[in-house]
N, C-alpha and C positions, 0 to 999 in steps of 0.2 A: 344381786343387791339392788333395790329401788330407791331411789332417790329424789324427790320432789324439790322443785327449786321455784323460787317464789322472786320474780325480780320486779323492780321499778326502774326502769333507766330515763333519765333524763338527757337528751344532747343539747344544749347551749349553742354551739358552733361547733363543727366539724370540716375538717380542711384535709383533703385525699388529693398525694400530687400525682400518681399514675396507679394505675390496677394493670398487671399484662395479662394475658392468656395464664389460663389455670391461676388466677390469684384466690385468695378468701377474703375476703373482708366480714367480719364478724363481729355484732355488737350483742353481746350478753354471751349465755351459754347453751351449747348442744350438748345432746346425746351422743351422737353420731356425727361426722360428718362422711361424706361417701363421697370420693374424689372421682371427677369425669371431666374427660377433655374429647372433646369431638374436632375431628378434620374435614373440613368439608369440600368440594371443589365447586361450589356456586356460579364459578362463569364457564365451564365444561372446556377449562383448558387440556389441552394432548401433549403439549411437550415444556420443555425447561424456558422458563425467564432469559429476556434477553441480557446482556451481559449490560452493567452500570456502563453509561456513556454514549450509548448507543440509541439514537431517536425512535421511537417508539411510531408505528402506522397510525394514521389517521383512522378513528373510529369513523362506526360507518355513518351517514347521514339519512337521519328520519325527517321525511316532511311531515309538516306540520299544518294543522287545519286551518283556512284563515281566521282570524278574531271578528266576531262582529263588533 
């Protein structure tokens, strides 16, 4: 079945209090939508978070070039 859809959206204001991980936010209409969540480990951690309450190590320190 083919279905042609013809919109005009207008937004005025729009007020979003959170989006989380895998949300949709969607203004008009789809086809499809195809669901994807990706995990990523961007700081190449190796083991478990430390437990709430417990101080966390000093990052390391970069020197920095002096400013003219």
């Amino acid at each position: 079945m083919n279905l042609t859809v013809h919109q005009n959206i207008v937004i005025h204001q729009i007020k979003i209090d959170s989006i989380a991980n895998s949300s949709v936010f969607q203004i008009g209409s789809a086809g499809v939508i195809k669901t994807l969540s990706n995990l990523y480990n961007t700081g190449g951690f190796t083991g478990p978070a430390p437990e709430p309450g417990q101080p966390r190590p000093a990052p390391p320190r970069v020197p920095l070039p002096p400013t003219s």
